[in-house]
VEXVO-972984 format. One line per field, with one value per residue (C-alpha): residue number from 1; residue in one letter; z, x, y. Coordinates in nm, 3 decimals. Layout:
nr: (NUM	...)
rest: (A	...)
Z: (Z	...)
X: (X	...)
Y: (Y	...)
//
This chain:
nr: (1	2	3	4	5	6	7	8	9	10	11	12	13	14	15	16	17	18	19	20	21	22	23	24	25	26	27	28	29	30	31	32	33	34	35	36	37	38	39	40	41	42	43	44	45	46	47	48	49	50	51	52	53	54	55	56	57	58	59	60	61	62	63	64	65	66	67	68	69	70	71	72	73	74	75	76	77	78	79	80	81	82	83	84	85	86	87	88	89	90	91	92	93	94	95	96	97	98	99	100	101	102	103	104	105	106	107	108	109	110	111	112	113	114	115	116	117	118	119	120	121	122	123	124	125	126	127	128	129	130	131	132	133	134	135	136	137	138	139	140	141	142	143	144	145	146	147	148	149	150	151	152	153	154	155	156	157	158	159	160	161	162	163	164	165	166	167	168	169	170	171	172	173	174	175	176	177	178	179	180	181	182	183	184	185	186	187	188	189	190	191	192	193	194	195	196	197	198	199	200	201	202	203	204	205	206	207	208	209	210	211	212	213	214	215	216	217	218	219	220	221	222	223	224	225	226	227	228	229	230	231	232	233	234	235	236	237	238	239	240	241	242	243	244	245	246	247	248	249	250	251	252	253	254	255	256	257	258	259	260	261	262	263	264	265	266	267	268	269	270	271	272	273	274	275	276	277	278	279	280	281	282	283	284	285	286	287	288	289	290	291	292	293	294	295	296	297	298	299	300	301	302	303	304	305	306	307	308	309	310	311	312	313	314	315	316	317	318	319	320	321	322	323	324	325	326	327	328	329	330	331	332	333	334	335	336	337	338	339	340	341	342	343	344	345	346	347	348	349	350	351	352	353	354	355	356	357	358	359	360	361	362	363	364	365	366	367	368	369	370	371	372	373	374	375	376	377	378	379	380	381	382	383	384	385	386	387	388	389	390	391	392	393	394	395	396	397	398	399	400	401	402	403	404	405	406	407	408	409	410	411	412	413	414	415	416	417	418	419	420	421	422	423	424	425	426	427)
rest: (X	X	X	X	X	X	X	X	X	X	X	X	X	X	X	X	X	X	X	X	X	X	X	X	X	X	X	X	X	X	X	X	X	X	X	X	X	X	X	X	X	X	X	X	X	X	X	X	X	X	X	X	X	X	X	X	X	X	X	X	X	X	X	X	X	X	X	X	X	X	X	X	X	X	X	X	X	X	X	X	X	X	X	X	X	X	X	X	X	X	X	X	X	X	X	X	X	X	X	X	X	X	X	X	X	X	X	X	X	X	X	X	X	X	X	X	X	X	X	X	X	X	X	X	X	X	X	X	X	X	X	X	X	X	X	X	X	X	X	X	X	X	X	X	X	X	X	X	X	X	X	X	X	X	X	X	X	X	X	X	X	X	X	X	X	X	X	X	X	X	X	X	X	X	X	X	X	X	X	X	X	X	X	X	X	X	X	X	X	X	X	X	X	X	X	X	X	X	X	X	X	X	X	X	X	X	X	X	X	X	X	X	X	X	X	X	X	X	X	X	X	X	X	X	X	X	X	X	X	X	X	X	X	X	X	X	X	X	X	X	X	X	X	X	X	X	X	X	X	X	X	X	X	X	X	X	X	X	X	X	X	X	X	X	X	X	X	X	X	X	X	X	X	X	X	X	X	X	X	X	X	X	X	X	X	X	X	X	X	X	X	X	X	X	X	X	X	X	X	X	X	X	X	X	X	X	X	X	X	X	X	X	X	X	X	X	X	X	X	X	X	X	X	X	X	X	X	X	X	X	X	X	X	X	X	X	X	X	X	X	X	X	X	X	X	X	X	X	X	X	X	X	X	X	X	X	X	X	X	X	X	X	X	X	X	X	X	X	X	X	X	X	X	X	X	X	X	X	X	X	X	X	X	X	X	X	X	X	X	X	X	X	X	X	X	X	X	X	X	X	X	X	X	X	X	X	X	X	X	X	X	X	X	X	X	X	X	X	X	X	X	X	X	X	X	X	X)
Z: (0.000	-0.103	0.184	0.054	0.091	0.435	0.555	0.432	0.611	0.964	0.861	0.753	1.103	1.330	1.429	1.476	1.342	1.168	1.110	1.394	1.734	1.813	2.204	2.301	2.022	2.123	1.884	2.013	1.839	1.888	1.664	1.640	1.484	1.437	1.261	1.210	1.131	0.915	1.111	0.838	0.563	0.800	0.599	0.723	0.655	0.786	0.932	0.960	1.079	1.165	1.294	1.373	1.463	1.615	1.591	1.845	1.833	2.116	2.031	2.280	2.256	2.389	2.001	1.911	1.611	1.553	1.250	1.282	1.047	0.934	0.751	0.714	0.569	0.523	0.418	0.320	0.117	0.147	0.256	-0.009	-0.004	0.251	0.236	-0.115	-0.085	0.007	-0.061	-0.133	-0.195	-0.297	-0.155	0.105	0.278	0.287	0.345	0.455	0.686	0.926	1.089	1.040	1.261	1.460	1.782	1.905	2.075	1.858	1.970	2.310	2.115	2.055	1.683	1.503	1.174	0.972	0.891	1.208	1.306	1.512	1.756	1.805	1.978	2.269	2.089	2.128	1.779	1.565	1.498	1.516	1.526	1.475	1.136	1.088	0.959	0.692	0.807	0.593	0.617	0.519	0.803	0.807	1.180	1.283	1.341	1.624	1.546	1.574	1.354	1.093	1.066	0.803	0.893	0.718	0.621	0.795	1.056	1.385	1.579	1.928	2.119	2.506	2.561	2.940	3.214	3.138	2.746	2.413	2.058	1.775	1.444	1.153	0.806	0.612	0.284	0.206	-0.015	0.099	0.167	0.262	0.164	0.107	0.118	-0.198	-0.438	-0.391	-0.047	0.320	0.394	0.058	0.106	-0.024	0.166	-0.046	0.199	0.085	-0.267	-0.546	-0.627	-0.986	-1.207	-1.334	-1.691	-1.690	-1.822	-1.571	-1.590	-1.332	-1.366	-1.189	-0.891	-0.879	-0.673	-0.587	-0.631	-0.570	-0.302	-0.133	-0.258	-0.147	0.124	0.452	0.736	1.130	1.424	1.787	2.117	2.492	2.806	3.175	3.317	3.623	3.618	3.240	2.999	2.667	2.313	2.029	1.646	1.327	0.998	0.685	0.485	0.153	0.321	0.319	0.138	-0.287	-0.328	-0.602	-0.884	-1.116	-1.468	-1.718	-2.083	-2.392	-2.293	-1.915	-1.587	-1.521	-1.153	-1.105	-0.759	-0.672	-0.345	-0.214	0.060	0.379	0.694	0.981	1.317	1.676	2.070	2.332	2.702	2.968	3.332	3.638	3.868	4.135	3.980	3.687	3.404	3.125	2.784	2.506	2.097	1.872	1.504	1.256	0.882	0.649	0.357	0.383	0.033	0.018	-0.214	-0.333	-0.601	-0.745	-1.052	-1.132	-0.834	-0.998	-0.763	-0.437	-0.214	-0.022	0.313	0.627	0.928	1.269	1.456	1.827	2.111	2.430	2.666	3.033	3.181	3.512	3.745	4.064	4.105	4.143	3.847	3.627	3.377	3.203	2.891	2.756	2.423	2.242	1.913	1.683	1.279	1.136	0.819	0.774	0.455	0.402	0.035	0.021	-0.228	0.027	0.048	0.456	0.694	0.847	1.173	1.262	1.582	1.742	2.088	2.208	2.546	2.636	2.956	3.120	3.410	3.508	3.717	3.873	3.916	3.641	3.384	3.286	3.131	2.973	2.756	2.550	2.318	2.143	1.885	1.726	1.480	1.597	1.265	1.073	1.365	1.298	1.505	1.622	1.888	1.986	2.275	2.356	2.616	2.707	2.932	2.962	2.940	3.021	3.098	2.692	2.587	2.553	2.414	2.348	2.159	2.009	1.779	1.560	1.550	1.278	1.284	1.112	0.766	0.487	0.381	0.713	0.790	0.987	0.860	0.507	0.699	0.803	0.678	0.793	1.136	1.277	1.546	1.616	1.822	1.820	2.061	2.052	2.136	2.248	2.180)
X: (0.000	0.170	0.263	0.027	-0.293	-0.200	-0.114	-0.488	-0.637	-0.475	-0.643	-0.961	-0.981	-0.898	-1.016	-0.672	-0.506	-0.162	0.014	-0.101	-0.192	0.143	0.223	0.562	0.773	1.104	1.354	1.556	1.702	1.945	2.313	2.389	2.752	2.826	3.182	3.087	3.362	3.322	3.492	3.499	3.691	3.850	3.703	3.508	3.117	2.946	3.095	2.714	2.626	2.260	2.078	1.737	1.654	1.284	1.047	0.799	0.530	0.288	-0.078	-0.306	-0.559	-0.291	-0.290	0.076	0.285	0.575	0.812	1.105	1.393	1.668	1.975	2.204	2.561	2.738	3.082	3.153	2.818	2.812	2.506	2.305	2.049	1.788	1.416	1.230	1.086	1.356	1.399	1.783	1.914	2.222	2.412	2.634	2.310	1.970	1.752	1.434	1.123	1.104	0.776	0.534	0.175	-0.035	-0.201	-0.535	-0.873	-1.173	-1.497	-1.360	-1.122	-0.731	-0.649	-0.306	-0.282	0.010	0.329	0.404	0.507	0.221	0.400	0.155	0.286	0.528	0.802	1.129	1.387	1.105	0.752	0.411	0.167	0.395	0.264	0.131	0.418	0.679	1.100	1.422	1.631	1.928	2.132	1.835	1.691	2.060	1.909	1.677	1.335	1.270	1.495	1.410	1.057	0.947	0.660	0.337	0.082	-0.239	-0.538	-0.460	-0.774	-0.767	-1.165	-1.194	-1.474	-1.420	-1.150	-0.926	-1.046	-0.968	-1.047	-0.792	-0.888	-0.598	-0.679	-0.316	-0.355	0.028	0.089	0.487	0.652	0.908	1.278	1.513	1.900	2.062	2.140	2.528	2.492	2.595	2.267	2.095	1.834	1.938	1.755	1.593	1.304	1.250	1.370	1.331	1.639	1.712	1.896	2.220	2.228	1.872	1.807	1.634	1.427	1.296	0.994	0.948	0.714	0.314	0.229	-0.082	-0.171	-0.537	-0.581	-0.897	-0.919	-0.575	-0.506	-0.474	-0.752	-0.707	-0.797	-0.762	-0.948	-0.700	-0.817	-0.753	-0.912	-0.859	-0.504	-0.419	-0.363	-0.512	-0.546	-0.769	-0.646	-0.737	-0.553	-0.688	-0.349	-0.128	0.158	0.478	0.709	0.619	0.526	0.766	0.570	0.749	0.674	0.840	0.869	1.098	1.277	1.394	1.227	1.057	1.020	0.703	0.704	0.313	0.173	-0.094	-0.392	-0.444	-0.670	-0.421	-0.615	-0.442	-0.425	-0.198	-0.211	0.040	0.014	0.280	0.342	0.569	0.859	0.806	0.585	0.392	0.334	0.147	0.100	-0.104	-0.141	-0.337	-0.326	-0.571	-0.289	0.106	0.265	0.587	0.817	0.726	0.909	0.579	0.587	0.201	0.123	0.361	0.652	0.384	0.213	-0.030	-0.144	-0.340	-0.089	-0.060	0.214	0.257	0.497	0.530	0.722	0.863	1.001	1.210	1.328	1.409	1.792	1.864	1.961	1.909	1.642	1.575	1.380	1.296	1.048	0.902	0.844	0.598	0.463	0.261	0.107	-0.204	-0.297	0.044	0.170	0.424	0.631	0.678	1.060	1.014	0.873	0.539	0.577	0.882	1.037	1.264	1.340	1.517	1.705	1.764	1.971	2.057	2.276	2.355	2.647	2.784	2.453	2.319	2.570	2.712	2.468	2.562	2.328	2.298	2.036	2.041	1.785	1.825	1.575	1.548	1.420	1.730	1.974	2.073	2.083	2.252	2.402	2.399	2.649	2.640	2.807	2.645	2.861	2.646	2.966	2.678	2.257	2.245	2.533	2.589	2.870	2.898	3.089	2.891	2.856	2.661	2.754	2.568	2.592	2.398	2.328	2.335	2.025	1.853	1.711	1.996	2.269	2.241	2.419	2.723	2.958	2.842	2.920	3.039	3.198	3.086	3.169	2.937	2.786	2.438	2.370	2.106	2.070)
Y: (0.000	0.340	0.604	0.854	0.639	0.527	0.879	0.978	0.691	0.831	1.120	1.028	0.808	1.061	1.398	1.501	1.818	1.640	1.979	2.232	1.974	1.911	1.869	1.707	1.621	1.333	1.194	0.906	0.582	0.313	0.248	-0.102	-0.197	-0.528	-0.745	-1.100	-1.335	-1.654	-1.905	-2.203	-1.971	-1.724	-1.401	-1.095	-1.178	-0.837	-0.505	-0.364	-0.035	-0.016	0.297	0.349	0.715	0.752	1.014	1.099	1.323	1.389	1.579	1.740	1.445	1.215	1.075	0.967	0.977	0.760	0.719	0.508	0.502	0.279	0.346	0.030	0.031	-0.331	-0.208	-0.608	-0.690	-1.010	-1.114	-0.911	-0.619	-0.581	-0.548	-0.460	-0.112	0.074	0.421	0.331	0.005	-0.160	-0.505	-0.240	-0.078	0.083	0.388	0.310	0.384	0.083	0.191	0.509	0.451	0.691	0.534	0.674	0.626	0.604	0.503	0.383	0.111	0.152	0.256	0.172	0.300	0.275	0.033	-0.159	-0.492	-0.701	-1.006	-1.310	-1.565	-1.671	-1.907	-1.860	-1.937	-2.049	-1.947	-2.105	-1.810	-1.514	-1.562	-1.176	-0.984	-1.161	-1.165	-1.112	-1.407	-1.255	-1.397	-1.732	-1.668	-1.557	-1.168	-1.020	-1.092	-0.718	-0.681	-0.919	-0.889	-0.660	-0.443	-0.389	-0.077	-0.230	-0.141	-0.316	-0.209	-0.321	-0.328	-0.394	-0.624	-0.683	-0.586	-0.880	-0.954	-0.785	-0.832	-0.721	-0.728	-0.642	-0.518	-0.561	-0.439	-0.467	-0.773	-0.766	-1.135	-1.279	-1.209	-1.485	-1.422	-1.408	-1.695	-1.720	-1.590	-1.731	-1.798	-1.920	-2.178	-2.499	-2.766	-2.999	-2.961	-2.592	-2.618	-2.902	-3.069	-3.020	-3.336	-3.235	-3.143	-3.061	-2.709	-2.454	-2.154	-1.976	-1.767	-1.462	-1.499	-1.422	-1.210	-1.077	-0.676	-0.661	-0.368	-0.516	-0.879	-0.940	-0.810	-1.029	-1.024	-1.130	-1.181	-1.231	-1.269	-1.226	-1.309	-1.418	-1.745	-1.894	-1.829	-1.897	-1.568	-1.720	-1.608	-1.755	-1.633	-1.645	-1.549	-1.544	-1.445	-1.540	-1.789	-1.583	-1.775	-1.894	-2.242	-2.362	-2.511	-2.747	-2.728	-3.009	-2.997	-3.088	-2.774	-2.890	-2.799	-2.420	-2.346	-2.098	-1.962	-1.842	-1.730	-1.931	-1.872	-2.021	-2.020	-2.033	-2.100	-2.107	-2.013	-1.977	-2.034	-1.959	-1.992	-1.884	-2.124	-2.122	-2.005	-2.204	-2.049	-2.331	-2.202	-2.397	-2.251	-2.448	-2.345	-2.544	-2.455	-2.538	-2.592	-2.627	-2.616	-2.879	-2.989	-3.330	-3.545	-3.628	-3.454	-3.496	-3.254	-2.993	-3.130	-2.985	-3.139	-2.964	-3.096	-2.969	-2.908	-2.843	-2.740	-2.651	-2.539	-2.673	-2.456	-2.444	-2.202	-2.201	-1.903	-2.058	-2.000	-1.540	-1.386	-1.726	-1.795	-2.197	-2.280	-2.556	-2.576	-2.877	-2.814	-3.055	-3.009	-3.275	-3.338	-3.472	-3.617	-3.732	-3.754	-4.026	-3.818	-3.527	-3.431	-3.344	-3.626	-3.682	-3.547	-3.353	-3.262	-2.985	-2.927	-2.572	-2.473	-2.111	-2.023	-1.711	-1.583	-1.232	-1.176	-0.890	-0.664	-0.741	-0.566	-0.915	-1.178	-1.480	-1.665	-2.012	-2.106	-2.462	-2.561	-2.915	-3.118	-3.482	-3.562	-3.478	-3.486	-3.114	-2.774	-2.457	-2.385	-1.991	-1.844	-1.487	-1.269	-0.943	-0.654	-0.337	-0.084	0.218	0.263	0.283	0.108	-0.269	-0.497	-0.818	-1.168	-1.410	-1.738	-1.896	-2.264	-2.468	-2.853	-3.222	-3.287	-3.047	-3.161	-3.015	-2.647	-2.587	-2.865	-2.675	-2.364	-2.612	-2.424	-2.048	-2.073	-1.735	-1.554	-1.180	-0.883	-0.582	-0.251	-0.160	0.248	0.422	0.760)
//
């Protein structure tokens, strides 16, 4: 959805003077500078400057304005450009607007109007229901969700219904997926679970992708109901939406193999619970989707199979020991339907562990997360160190340690393990 249309929707929805209402006006933002170091071939992979100014504006009514920037400069380039829809682009940075929304009360309900990023969902390293908004996988999942997820023009209306309940609804007119890293890239996608394998000597074309451009028709409706009941904070969604990432059709002819990526529908239907115990905290996310595209060796199905799934998240959390925090996460995907030519199994399984420790008032914190797939006996393995030098400046040394078969979501990256030393500012 273009800038100008969205800008007269803010206006059209409010009473608001834009120009002459202003009340307290704050700019802020953060500077993040990162060097990440390829460990397998010993070579610089990013030296990535990325700032995010933030622009406040505060009007009489108590209506807000925000616009956040970002300006990115990658003085290696190896991992590609960033996000379509940039207002410069080019492999060694961006100029963009990250975020640009104007939050209000309208009829007693919470209004956000503009391009913003809306979290559902609890997981942490991969997503069941955080479906809403699509990611750059530049660096795979390597990067800050926050950071990764690419926002969207939409409506997020948000309607009390009791003291503990709420009911969202999203309109997201913005038809913007997600984007893949780079063929010839670190982090290009070369599982044969993701993309068809291709006989050698077999000519290829590639078709440019479908994507839909219908204003209304296309656009993405959703919703959600939060609550509180007897103890448990629960959600109930629903997503009506165009699955972020193409479905890979196969075409074969006398010519070789064409590969037609299209975007395809689906009803994505979920919930959440969580509950505080003790000092132990349960969290369950459940997801079903109406149709999962994957890459099938059948050829009569177009090399796709398309199957009902559902896929859930079972997580514990522990804080029991000062300054400490445990988690451990079950996740599950299963395909009903099964099409014995599917590339990926049945039912798959990956487990997570997250641990944290502060020391020394809190201004060290050391932290591990582990995420391996018992189904193809791969995973990563994350350590990070975290001093906090001042109130708004932190350092820290990390890694990124990929391991399993290449044929795996994460045994594919085997070879792009890193090590990385970087600040984040605020300002």
């Amino acid at each position: 959805m273009s800038r100008p249309l969205f800008i007269a929707a803010i206006l059209a929805f409010t009473d608001t003077p834009v120009i002459a209402g202003f009340g307290a006006e704050e700019i802020n933002g953060t500077w993040e500078q990162e060097l990440s170091l390829a460990s397998n071939e010993g070579k610089v992979q990013k030296f990535e400057a990325l700032i995010e100014p933030e622009l406040n504006f505060d009007f009489s009514d108590g209506t807000e304005l925000t616009a956040i920037g970002r300006v990115r400069l990658d003085l290696i380039g190896d991992l590609g450009r960033g996000e379509n829809g940039a207002w410069v682009q080019g492999a060694h940075g961006e100029v963009s607007l990250r975020e640009f929304y104007l939050d209000t009360n309208w009829f007693n309900a919470f209004w956000r109007i503009g391009k913003q990023q809306v979290v559902w969902g609890q997981a942490d390293g991969l997503k069941v229901l955080d479906l809403v908004n699509p990611q750059s996988f530049r660096e795979f999942i390597l990067d800050d969700f926050d950071d990764s997820r690419i926002p969207l023009w939409m409506l997020n209306l948000e309607v009390p219904l009791a003291e503990d309940d709420t009911l969202q609804f999203l309109w997201i007119p913005d038809t913007t997926y997600h984007e893949l890293a780079e063929f010839g890239s670190p982090y290009q996608i070369t599982s044969p679970q993701l993309v068809p394998g291709i006989p050698e000597n077999v000519p290829l074309k590639r078709s440019s992708p479908l994507k839909p451009d219908r204003f209304l028709a296309d656009s993405d409706i959703g919703i959600r109901y939060s609550g509180f009941r007897g103890g448990w904070d629960i959600t109930l969604n629903y997503l009506y939406h165009y699955a972020d990432l193409p479905v890979l059709y196969q075409g074969v002819d006398e010519h070789g193999i064409t590969i037609q990526p299209e975007y395809e529908r689906n009803h994505l239907l979920g919930g959440t619970l969580s509950n505080a115990i003790g000092d132990f905290t349960l969290r369950a996310e459940i997801g079903y989707s109406t149709d999962s595209f994957n890459v099938s060796v059948n050829t009569q199905t177009s090399g796709v199979s398309n199957n009902p799934e559902l896929a859930s998240v079972l997580g514990l959390d522990w804080q029991g020991l000062s300054d400490t925090f445990v988690s451990v996460q079950w996740f599950q995907s299963h395909l009903f339907d099964y099409d014995p030519g599917s590339v990926r199994e049945q039912t798959e399984h990956t487990l997570s562990f997250l641990v944290q420790r502060y020391f020394s008032s809190e201004t060290w914190k050391l932290e591990l997360l582990a995420l391996q797939a018992l189904n193809g006996h791969d995973g990563l393995v994350r350590p990070k160190l975290t001093h906090t030098l001042l109130s708004n400046l932190d350092i820290w040394l990390s890694a990124d340690i990929f391991h399993g078969n290449e044929e795996g979501l994460f045994g594919q990256f085997d070879k792009a393990d890193r090590i990385s030393i970087g600040f984040r500012l605020g300002f």
